[in-house]
C-alpha positions as a Markdown table, in Angstrom:
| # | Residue | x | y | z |
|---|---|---|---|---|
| 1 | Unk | -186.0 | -135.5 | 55.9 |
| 2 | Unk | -182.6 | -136.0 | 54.6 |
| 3 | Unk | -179.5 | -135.4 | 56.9 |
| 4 | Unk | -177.3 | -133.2 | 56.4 |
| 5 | Unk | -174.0 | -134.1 | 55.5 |
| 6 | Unk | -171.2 | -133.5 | 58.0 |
| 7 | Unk | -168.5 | -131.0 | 56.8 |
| 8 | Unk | -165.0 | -133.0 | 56.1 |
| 9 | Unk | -162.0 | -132.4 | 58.2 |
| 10 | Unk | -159.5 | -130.7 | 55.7 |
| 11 | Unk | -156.9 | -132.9 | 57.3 |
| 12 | Unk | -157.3 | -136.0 | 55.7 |
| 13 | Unk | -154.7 | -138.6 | 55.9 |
| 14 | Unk | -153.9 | -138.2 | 52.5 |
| 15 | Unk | -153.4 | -134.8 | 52.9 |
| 16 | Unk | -151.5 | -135.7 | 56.2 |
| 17 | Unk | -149.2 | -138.1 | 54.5 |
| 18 | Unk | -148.3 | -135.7 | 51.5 |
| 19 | Unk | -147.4 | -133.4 | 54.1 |
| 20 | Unk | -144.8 | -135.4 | 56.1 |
| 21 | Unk | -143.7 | -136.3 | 52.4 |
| 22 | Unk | -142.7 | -133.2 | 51.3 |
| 23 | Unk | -141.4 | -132.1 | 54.2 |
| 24 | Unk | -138.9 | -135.8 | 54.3 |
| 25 | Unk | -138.1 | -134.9 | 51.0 |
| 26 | Unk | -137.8 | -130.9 | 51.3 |
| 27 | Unk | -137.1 | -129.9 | 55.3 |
| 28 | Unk | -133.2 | -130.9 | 54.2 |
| 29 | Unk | -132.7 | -128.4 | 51.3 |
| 30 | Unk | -134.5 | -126.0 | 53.7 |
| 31 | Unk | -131.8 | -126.7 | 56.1 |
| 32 | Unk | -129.1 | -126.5 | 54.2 |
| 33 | Unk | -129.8 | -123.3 | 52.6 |
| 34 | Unk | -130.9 | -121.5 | 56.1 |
| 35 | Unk | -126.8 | -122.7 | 57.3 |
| 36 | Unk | -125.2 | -121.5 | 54.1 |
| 37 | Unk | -125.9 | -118.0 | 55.2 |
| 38 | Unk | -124.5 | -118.7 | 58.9 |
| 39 | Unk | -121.8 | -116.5 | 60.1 |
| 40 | Unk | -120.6 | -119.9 | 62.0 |
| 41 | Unk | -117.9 | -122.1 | 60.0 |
| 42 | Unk | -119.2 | -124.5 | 61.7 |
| 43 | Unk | -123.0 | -125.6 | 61.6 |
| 44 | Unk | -123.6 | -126.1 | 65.2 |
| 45 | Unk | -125.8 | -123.0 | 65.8 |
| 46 | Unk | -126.9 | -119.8 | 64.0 |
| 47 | Unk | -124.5 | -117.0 | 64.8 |
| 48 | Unk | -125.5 | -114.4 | 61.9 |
| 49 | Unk | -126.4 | -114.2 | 58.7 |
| 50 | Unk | -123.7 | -113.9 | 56.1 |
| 51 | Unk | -122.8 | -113.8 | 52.3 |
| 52 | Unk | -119.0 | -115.1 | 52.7 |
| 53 | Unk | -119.2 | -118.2 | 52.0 |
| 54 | Unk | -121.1 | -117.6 | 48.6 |
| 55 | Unk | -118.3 | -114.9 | 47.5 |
| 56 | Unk | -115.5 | -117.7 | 49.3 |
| 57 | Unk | -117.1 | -120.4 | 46.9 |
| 58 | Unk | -117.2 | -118.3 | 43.4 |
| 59 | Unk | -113.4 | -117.3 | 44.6 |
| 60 | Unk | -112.3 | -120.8 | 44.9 |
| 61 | Unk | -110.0 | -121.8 | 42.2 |
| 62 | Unk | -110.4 | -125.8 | 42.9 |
| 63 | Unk | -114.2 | -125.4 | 42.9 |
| 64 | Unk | -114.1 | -123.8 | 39.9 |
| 65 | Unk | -112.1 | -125.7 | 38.3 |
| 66 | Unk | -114.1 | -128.8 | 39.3 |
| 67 | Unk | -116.8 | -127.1 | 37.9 |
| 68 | Unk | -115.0 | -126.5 | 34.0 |
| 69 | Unk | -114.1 | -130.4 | 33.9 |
| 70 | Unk | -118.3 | -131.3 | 35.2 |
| 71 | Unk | -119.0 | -129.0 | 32.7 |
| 72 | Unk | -116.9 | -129.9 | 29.7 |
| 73 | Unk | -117.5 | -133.7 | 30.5 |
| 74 | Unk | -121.3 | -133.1 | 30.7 |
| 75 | Unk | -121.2 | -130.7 | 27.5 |
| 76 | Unk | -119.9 | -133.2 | 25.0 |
| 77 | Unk | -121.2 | -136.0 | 26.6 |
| 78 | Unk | -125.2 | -134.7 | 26.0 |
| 79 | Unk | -123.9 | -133.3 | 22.7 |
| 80 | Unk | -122.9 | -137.1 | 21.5 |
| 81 | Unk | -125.7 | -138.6 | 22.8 |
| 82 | Unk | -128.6 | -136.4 | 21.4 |
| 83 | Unk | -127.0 | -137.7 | 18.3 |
| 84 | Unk | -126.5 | -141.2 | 18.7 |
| 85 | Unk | -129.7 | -141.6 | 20.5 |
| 86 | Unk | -131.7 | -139.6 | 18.7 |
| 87 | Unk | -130.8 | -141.7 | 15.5 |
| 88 | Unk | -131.5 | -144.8 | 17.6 |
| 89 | Unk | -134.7 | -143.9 | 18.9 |
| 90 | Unk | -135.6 | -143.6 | 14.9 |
| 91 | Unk | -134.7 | -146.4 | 13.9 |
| 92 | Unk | -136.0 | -148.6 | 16.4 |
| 93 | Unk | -139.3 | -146.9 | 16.2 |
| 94 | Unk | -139.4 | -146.9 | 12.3 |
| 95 | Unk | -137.4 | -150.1 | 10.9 |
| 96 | Unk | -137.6 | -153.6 | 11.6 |
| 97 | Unk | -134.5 | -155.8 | 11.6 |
| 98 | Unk | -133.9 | -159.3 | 13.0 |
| 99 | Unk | -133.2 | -158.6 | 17.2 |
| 100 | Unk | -134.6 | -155.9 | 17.1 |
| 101 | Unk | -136.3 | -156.6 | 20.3 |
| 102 | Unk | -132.8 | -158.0 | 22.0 |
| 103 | Unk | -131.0 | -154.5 | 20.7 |
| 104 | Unk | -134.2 | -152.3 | 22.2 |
| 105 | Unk | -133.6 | -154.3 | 25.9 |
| 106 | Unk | -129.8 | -154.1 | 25.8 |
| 107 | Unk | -130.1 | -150.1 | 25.1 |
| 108 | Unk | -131.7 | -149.3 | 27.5 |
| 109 | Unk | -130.0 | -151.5 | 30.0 |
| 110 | Unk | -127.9 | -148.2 | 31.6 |
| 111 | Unk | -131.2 | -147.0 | 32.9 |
| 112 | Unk | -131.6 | -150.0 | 35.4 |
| 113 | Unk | -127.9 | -151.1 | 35.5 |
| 114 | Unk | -126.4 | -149.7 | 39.2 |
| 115 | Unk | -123.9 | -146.5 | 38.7 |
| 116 | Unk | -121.5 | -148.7 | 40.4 |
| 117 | Unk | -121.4 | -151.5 | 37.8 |
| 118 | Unk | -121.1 | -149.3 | 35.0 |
| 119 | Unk | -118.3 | -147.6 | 36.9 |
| 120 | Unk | -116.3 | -150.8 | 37.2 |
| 121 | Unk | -116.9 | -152.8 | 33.6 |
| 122 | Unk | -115.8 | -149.3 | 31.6 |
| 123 | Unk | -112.8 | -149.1 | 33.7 |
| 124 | Unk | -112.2 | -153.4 | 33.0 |
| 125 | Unk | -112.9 | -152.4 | 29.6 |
| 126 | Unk | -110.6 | -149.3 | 29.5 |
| 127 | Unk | -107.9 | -151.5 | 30.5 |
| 128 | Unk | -108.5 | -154.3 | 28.1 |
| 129 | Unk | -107.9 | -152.5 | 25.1 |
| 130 | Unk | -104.9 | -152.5 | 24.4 |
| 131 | Unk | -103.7 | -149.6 | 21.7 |
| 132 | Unk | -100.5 | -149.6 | 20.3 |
| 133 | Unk | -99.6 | -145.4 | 21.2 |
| 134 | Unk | -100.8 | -146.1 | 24.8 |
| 135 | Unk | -98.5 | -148.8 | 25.8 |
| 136 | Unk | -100.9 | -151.3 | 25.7 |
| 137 | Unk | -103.8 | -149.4 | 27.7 |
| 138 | Unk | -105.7 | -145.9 | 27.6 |
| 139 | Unk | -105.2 | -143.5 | 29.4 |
| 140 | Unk | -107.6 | -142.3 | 32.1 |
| 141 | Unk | -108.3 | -138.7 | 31.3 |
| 142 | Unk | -111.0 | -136.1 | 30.9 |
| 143 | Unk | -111.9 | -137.8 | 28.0 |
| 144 | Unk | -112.2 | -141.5 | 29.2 |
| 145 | Unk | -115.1 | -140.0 | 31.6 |
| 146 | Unk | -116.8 | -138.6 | 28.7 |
| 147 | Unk | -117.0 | -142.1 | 27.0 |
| 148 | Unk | -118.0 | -143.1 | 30.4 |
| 149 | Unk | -121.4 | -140.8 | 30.5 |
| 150 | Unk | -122.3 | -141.3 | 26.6 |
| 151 | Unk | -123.2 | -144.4 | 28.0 |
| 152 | Unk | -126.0 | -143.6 | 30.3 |
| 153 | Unk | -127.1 | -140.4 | 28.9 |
| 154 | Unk | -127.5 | -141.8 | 25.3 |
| 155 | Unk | -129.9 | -143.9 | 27.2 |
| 156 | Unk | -132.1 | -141.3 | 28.8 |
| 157 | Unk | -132.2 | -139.3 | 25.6 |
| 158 | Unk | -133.1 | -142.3 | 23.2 |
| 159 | Unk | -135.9 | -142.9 | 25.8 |
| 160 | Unk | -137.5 | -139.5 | 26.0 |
| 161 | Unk | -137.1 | -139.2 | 22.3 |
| 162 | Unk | -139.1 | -143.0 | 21.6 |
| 163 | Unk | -141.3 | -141.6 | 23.9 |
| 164 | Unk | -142.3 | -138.4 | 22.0 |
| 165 | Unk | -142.1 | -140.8 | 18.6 |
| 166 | Unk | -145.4 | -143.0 | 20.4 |
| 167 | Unk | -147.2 | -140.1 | 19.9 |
| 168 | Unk | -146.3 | -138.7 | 16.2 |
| 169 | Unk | -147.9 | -139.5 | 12.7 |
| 170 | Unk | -146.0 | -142.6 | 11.6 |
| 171 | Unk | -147.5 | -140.7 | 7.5 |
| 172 | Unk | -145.8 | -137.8 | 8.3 |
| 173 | Unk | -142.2 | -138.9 | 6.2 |
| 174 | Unk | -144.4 | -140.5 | 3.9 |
| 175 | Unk | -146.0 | -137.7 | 2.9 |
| 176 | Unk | -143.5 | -135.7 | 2.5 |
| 177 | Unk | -141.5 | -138.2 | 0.2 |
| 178 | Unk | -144.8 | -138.2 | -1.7 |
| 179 | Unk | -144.5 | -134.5 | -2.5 |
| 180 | Unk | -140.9 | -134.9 | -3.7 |
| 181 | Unk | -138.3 | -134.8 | -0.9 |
| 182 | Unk | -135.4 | -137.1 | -0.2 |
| 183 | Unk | -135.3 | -139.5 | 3.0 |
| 184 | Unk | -132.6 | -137.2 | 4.4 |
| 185 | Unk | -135.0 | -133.9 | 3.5 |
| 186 | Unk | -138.1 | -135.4 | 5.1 |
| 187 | Unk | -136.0 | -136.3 | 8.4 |
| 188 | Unk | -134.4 | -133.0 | 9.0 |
| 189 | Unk | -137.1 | -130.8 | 7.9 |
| 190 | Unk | -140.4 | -132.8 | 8.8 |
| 191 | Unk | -139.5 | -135.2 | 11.5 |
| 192 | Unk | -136.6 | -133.8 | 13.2 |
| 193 | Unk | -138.7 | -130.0 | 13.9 |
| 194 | Unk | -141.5 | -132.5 | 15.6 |
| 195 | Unk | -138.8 | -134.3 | 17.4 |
| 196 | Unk | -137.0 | -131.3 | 18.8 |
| 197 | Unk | -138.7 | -131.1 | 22.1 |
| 198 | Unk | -138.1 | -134.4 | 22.8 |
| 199 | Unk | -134.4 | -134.1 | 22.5 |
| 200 | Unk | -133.9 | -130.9 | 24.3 |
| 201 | Unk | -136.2 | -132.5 | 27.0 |
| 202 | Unk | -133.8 | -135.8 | 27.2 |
| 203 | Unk | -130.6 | -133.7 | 26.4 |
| 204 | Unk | -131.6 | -131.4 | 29.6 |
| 205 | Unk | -132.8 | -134.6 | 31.9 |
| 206 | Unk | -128.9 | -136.0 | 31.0 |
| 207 | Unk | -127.4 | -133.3 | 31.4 |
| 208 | Unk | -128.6 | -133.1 | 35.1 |
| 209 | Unk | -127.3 | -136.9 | 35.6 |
| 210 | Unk | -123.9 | -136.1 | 34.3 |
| 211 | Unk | -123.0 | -133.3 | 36.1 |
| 212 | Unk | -124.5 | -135.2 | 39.4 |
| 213 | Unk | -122.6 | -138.4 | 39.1 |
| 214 | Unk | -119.6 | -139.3 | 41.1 |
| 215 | Unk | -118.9 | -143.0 | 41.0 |
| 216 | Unk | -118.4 | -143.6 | 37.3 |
| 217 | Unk | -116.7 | -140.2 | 37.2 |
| 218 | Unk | -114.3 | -141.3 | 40.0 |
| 219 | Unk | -113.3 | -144.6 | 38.6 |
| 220 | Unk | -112.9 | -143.4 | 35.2 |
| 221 | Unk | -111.3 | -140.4 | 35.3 |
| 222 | Unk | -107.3 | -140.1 | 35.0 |
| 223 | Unk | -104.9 | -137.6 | 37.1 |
| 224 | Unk | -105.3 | -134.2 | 37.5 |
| 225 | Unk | -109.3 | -134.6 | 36.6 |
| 226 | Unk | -111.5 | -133.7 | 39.4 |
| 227 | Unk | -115.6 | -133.1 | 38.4 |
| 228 | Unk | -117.3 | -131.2 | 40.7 |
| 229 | Unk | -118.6 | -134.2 | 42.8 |
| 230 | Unk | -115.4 | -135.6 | 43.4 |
| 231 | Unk | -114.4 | -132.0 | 44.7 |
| 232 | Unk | -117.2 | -132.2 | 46.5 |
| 233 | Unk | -116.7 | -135.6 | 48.1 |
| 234 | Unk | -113.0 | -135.0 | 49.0 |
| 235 | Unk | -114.1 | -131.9 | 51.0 |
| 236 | Unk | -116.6 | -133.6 | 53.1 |
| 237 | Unk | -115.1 | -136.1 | 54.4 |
| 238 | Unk | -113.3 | -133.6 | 57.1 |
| 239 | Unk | -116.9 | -132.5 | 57.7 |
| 240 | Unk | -119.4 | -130.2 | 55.7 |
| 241 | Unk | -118.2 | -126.6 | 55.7 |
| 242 | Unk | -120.8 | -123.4 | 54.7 |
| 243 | Unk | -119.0 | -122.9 | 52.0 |
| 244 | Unk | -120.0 | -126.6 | 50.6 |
| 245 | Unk | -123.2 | -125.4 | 51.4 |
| 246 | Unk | -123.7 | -122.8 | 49.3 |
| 247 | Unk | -122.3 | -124.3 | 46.3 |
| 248 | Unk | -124.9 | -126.8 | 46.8 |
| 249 | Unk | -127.6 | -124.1 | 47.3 |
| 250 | Unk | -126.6 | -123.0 | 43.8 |
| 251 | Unk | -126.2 | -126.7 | 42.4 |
| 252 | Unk | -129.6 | -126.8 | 43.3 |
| 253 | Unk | -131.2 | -123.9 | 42.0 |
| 254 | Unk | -129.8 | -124.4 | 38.6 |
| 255 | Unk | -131.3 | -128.0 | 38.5 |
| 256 | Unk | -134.5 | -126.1 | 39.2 |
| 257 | Unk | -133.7 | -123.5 | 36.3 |
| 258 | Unk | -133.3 | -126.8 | 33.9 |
| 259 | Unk | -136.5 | -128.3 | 35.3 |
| 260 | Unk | -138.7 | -125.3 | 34.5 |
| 261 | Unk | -137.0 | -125.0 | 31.2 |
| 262 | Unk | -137.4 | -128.1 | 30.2 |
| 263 | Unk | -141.4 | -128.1 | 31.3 |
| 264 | Unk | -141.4 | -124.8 | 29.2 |
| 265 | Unk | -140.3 | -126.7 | 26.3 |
| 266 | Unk | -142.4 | -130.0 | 27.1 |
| 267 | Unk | -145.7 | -127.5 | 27.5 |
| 268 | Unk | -145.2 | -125.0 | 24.3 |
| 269 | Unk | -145.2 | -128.5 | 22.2 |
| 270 | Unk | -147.8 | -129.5 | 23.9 |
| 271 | Unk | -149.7 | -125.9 | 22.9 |
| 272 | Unk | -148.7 | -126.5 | 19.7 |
| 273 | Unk | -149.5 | -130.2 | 19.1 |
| 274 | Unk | -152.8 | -129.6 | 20.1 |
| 275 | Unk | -153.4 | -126.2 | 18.2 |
């Protein structure tokens, strides 16, 4: 007579660890979004729910403002680097040259590299180069912290992109110069369509980093510049007011909107690959 097996306990300690993980990583943005409806301008106890402090943050002028420069930085950085990176991911995935290997490691050293680092040699650099309009060094600007973020962003993209090139025909370019067309028709019409995915994925993912970093954004920009989290920064250090909250209550649900967008795009290839 065989025994019967004895039901399991659907609290397992995986299950129990997975739990107190997601609630480490999730109980704060819970938090935070319960106290940036509190009537209380300070977040000592709940007094009320309220919508002030959303209509006090899309009302603030600095915010806002903060918010044009994180934009416009993050903008032209992603645009340059789904260019340069998506050009480098080709070429190190279909040509062989001597170092290759050495030039593959050193691009995608910003990936490992601390923020901090890269902060402090592009501002050594900056002021090293010494142009003869400048008197004898650039000027930190808008535009020095968009040089800044090429730097790690053409990183991300180049990786996602190499990625997505693992998995393609390495014949497809072939063929197509077989039937006629040019090396600059066969990248733009047959491996640049199968490549698009990859880029938005990358361009999306570096997008998010940009408009999230502070330190290289803080040592590289120029006066009157201010990204968002500098703004951000300089606000909390008399303490975190609701309206802080809710801009990061909306900070965070747009990082969600990119997240699903860019699984959309990652899935419908993925339908279509396989189709």
């Amino acid at each position: 007579m065989t025994a019967t097996p004895k039901p399991k306990s659907p609290l397992t300690w995986q299950a129990v660890f997975s739990l107190m993980m997601f609630g480490f990583m999730y109980l704060p943005i819970l938090v935070l979004t319960v106290y940036s409806f509190n009537q209380s301008p300070y977040s000592a106890g709940w007094q009320g729910f309220t919508l002030e402090w959303y209509h006090k943050f899309f009302n603030d002028s600095r915010i806002l403002s903060a918010l044009g420069d994180s934009l416009t930085v993050a903008f032209f950085a992603v645009g340059i680097a789904a260019v340069i990176g998506t050009l480098m991911a080709v070429g190190l995935a279909r040509y062989h040259f001597p170092g290759k290997s050495l030039y593959r490691g050193v691009s995608y050293l910003p990936l490992i590299i601390p923020d901090i680092a890269i902060a402090v040699s592009t501002l050594v650099f900056l002021a090293a180069v010494a142009i003869p309009f400048s008197g004898g060094m650039i000027q930190l600007s808008l535009w020095t912290v968009v040089a800044a973020h090429v730097v790690f962003c053409l990183a991300y993209v180049a990786l996602v992109v190499s990625t997505r090139l693992t998995n393609l025909n390495p014949h497809l370019e072939e063929a197509a110069l077989d039937l006629g067309a040019t090396p600059g028709q066969a990248f733009m019409q047959v491996l640049l369509p199968e490549l698009m995915p990859a880029i938005v994925s990358g361009c999306l993912l570096a997008f998010v980093l940009s408009m999230d970093d502070f330190l290289i954004a803080s040592f590289t920009a120029g006066g009157g510049t201010n990204t968002l989290p500098m703004e951000i920064f300089s606000r909390i250090r008399t303490g975190v007011k609701p309206d802080i909250n809710a801009l990061s209550v909306v900070l965070i649900l747009a990082s969600g909107l990119i997240f699903f967008v860019a699984e959309f795009v990652r899935y419908r290839s993925e339908q279509k690959r396989l189709s």
